[in-house]
MDTraj code that builds the backbone (N, CA, C; nanometers):
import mdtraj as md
import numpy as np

residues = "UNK UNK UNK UNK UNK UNK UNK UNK UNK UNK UNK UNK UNK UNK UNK UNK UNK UNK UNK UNK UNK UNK UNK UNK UNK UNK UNK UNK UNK UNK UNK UNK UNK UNK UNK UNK UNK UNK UNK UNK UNK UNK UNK UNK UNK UNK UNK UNK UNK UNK UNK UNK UNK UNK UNK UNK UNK UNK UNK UNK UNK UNK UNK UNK UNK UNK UNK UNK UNK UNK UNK UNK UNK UNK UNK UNK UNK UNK UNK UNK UNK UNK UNK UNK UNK UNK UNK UNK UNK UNK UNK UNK UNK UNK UNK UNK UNK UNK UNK UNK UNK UNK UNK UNK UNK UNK UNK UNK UNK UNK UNK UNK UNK UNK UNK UNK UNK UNK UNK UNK UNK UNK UNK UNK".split()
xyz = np.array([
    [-4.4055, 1.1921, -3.1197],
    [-4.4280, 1.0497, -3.1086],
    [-4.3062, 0.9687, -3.1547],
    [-4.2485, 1.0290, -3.2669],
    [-4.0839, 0.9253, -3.2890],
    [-4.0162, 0.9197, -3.2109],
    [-3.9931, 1.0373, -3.0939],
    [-3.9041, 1.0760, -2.9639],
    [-3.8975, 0.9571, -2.8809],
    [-4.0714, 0.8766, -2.8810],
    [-4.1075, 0.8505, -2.7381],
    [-4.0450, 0.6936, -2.8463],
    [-4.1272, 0.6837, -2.9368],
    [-4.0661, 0.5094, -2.9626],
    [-3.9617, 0.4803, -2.9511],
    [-3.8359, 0.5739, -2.9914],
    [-3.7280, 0.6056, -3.0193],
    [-3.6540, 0.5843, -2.8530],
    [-3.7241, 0.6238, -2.7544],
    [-3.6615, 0.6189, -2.6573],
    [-3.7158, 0.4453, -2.6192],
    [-3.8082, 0.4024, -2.6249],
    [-3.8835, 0.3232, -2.5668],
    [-3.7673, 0.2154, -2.6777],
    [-3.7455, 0.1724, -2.8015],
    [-3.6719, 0.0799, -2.8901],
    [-3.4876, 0.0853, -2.7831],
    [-3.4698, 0.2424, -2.7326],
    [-3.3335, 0.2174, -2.6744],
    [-3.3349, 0.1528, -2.5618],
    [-3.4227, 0.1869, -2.4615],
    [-3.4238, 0.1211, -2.3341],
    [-3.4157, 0.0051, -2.3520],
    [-3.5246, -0.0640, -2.4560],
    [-3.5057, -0.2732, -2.4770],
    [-3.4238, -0.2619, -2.4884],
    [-3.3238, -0.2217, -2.5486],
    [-3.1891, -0.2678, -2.6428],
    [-3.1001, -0.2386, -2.5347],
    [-3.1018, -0.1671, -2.3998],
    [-3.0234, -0.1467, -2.3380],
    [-3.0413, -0.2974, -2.2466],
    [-3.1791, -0.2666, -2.2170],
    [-3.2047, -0.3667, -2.1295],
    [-3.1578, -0.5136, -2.1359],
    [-3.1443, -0.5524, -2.2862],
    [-3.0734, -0.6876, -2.2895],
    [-2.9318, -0.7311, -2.3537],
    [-2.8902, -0.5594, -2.2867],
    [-2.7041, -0.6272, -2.2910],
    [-2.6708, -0.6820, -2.1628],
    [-2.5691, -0.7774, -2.1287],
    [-2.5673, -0.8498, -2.0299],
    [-2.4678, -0.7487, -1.9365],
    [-2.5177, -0.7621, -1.8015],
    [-2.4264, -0.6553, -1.6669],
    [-2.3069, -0.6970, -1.6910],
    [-2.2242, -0.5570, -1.6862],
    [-2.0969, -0.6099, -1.6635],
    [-2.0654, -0.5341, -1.5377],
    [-2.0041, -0.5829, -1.4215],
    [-1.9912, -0.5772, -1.3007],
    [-1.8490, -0.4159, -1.3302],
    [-1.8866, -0.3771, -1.2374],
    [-1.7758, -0.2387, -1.2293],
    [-1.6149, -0.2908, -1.1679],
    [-1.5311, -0.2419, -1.2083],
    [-1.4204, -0.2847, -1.1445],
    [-1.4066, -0.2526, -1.0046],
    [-1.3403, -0.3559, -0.9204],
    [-1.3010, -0.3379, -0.8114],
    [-1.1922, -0.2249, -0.7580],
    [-1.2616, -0.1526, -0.6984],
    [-1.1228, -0.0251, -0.6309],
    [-1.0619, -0.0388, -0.5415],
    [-1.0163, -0.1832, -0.5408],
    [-0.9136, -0.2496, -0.4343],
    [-0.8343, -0.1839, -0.4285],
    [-0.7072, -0.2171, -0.3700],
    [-0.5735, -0.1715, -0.3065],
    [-0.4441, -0.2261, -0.4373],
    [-0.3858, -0.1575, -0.4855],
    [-0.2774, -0.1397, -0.6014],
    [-0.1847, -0.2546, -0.5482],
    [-0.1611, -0.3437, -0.6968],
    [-0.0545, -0.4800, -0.6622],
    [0.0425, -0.3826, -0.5868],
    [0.1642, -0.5327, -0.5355],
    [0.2607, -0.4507, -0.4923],
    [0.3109, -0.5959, -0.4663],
    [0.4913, -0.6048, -0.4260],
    [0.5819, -0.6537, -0.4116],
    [0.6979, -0.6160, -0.3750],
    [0.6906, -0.6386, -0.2165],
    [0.7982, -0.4981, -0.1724],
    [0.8444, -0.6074, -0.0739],
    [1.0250, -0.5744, -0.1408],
    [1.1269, -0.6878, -0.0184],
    [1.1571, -0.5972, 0.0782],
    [1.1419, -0.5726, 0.1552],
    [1.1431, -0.4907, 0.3239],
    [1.2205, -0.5259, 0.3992],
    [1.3475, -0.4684, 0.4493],
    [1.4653, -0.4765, 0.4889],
    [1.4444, -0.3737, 0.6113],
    [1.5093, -0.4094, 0.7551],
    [1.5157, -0.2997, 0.8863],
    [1.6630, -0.3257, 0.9170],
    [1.7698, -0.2389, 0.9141],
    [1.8858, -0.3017, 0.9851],
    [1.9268, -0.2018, 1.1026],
    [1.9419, -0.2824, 1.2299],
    [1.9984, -0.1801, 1.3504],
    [2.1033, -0.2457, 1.3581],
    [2.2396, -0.1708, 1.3824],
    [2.3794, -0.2217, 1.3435],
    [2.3790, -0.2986, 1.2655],
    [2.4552, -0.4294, 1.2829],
    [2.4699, -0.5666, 1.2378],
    [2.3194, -0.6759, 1.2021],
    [2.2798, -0.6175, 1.2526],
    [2.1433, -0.7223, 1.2576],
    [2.0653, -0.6744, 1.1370],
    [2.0353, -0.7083, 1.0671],
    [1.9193, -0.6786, 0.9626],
    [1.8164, -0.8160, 0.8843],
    [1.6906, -0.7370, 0.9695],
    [1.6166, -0.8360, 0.9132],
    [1.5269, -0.8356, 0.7782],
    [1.4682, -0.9180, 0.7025],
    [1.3642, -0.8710, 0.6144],
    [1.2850, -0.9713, 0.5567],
    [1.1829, -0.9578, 0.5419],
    [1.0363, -0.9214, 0.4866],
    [1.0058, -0.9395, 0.3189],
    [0.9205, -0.9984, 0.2848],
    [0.8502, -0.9819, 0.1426],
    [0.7116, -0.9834, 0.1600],
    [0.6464, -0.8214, 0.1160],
    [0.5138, -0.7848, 0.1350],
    [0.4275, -0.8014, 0.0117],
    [0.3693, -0.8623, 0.0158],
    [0.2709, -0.8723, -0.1070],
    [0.1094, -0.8253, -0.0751],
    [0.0774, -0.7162, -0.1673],
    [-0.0575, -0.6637, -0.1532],
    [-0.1524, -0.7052, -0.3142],
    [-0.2841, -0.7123, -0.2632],
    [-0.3408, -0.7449, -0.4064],
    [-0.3594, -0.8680, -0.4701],
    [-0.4075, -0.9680, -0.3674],
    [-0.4204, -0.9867, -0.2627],
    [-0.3296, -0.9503, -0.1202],
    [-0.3129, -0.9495, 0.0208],
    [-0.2513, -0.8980, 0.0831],
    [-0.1491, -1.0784, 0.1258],
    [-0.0237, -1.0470, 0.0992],
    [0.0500, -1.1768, 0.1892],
    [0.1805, -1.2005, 0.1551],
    [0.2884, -1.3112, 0.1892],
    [0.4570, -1.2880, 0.2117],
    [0.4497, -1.3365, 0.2968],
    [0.5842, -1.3061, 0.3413],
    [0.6345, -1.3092, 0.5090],
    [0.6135, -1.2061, 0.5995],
    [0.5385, -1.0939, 0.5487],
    [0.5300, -0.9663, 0.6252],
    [0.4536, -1.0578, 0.7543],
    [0.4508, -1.0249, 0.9195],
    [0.3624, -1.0648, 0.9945],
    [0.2169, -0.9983, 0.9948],
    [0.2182, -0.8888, 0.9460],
    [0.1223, -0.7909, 0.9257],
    [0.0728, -0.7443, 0.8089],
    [0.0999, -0.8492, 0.7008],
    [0.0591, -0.8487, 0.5676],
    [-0.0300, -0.7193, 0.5308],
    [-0.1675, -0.7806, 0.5880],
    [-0.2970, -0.7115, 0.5398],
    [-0.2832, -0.5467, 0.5613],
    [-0.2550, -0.5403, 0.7285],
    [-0.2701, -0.4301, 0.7738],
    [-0.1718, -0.2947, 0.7246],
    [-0.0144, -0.3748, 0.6821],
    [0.0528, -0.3097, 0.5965],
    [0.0116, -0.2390, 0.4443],
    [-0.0575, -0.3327, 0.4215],
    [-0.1169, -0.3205, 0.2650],
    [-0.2173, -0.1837, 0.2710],
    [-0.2928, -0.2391, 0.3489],
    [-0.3959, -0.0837, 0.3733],
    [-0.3073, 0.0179, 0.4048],
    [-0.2294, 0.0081, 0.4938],
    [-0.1784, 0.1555, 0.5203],
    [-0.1030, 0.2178, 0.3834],
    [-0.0500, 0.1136, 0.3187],
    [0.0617, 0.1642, 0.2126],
    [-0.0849, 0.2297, 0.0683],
    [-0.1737, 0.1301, 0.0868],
    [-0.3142, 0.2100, 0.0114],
    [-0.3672, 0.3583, 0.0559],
    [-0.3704, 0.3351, 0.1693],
    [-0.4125, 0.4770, 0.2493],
    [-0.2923, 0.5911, 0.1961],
    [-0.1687, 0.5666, 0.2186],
    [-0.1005, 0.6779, 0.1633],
    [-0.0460, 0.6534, 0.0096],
    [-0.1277, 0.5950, -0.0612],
    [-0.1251, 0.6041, -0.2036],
    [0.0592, 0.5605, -0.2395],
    [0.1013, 0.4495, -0.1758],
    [0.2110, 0.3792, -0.2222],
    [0.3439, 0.4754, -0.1514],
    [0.2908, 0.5775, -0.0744],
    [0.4360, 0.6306, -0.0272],
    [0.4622, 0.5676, 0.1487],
    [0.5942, 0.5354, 0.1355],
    [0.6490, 0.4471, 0.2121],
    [0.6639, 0.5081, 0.3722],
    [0.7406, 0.6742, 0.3442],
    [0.7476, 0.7595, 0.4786],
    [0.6416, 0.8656, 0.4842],
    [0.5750, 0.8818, 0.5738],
    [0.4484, 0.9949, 0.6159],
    [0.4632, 1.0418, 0.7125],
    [0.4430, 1.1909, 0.7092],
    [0.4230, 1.2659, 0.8277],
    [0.3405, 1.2096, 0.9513],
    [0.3932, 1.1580, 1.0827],
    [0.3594, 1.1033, 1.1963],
    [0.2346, 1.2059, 1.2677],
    [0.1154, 1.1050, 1.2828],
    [0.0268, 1.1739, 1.3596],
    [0.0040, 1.2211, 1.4932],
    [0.0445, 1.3054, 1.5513],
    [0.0652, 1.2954, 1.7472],
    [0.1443, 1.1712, 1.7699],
    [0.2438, 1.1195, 1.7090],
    [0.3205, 1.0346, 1.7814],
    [0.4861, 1.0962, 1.8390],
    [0.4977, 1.0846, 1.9418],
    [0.6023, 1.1342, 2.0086],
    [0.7141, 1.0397, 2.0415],
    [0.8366, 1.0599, 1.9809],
    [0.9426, 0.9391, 2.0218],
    [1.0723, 1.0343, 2.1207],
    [1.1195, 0.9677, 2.1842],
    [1.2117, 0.9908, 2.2245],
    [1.3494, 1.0284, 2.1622],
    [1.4472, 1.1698, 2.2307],
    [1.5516, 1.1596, 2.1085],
    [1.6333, 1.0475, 2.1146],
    [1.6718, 0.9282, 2.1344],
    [1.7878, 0.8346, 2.1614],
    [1.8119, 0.8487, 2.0322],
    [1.9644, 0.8379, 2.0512],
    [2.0083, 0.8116, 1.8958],
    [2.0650, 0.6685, 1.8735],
    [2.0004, 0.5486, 1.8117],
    [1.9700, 0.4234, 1.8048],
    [1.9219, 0.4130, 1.6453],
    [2.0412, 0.4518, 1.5950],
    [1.9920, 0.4358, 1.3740],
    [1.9395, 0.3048, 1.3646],
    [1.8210, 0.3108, 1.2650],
    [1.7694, 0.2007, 1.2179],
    [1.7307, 0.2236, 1.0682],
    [1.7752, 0.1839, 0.9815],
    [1.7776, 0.1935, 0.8129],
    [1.6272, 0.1271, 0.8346],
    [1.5698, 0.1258, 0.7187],
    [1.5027, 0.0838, 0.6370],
    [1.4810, 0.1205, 0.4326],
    [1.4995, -0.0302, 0.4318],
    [1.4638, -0.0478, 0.2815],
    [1.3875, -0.1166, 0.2463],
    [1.3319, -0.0565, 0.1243],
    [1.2744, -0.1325, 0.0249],
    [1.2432, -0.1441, -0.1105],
    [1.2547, -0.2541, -0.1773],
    [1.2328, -0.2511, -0.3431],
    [1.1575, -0.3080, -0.3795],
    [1.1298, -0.2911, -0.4733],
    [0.9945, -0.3948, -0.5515],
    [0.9185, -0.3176, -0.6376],
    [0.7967, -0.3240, -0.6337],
    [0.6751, -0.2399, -0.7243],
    [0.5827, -0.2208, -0.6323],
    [0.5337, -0.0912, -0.6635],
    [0.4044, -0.1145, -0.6394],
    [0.2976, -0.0393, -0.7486],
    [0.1854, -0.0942, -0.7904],
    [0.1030, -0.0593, -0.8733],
    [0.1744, -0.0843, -1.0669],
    [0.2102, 0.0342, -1.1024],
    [0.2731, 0.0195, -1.2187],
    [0.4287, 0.0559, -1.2216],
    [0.4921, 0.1007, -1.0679],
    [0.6301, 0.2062, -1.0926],
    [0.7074, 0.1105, -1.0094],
    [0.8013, 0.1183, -0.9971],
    [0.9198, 0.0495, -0.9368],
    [0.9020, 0.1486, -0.7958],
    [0.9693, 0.0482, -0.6865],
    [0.9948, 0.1525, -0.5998],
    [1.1828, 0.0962, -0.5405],
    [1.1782, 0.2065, -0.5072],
    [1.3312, 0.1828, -0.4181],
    [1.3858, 0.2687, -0.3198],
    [1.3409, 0.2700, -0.1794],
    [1.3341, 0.3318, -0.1131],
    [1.4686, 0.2990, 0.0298],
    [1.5665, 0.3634, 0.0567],
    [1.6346, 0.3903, 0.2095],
    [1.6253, 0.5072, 0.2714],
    [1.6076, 0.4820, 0.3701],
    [1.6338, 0.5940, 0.4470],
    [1.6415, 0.5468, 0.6269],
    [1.7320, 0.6262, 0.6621],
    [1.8026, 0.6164, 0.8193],
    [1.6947, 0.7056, 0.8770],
    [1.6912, 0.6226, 0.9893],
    [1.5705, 0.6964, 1.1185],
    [1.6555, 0.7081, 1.2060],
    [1.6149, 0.8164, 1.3421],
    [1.7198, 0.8175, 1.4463],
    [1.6702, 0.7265, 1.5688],
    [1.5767, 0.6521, 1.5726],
    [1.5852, 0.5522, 1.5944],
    [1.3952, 0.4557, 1.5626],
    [1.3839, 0.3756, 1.6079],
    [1.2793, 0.2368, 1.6061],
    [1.1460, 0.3328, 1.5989],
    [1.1295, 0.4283, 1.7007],
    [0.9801, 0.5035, 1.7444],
    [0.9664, 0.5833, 1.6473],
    [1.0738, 0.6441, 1.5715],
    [1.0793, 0.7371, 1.4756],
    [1.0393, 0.6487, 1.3268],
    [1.1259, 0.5832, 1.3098],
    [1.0837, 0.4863, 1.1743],
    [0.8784, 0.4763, 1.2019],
    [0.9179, 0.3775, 1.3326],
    [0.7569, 0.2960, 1.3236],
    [0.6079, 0.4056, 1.3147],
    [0.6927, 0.5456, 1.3267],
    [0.5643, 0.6576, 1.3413],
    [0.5901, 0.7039, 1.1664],
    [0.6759, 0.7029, 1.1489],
    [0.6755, 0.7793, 0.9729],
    [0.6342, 0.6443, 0.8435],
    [0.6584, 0.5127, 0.9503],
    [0.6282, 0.4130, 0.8224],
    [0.4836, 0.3329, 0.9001],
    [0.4524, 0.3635, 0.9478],
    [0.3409, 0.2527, 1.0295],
    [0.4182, 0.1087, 1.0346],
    [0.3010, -0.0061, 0.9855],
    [0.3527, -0.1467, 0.9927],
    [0.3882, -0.2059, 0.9017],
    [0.4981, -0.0828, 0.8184],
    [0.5246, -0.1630, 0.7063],
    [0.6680, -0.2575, 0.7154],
    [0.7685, -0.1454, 0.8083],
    [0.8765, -0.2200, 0.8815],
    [0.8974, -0.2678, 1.0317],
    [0.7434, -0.3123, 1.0855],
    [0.7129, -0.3540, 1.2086],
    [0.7499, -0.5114, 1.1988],
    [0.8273, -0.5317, 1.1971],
    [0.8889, -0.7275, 1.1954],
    [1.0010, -0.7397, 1.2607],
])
top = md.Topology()
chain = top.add_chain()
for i, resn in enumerate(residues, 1):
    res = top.add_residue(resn, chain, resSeq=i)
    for name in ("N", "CA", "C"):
        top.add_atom(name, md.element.get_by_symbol(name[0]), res)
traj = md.Trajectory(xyz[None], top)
């Protein structure tokens, strides 16, 4: 019988602490200046996730993808097939994302190759 009061005194006492709502398992801050240069021309970008927005044109959709692969910038391309032209296109980027710095270049051999290993993160 002490078991049962004993349980019955915890439940009230549980019952009138006030909800505290669970954290959100949104998508990790981030602040990433996004740079594409083919020859001479180089354009760029400031992506902001967490909320998703900048100048990226594709803010949101960038943000998810860079969530989906847990903040890494180049990924193995799914059935996407590019052509060999050789047409270099850099891409960079710096900033943060979540708690770590990032700082990322790297040369593609060309546009189809970047846009399949980075999705829409350097689509601008």
């Amino acid at each position: 019988m002490p078991h049962l009061v004993h349980a019955v005194l915890t439940g009230a006492a549980l019952a009138l602490l006030p909800a505290v709502p669970a954290a959100a398992a949104g998508p990790a801050a981030a602040e990433l200046r996004l740079s594409v240069q083919r020859g001479a021309d180089v354009r760029t970008v400031v992506l902001r996730c967490g909320p998703a927005g900048g100048t990226h044109p594709q803010a949101a959709r960038a943000c998810a993808e860079l969530a989906r692969g847990a903040g890494r910038l180049d990924r193995p391309s799914d059935g996407v097939f590019c052509t060999m032209d050789y047409a270099p296109v850099t891409a960079t980027a710096h900033g943060r994302y979540g708690r770590g710095s990032v700082r990322f270049v790297k040369e593609y051999s060309n546009a189809c190759v970047m846009r399949a290993r980075t999705g829409t993160l350097f689509a601008f």
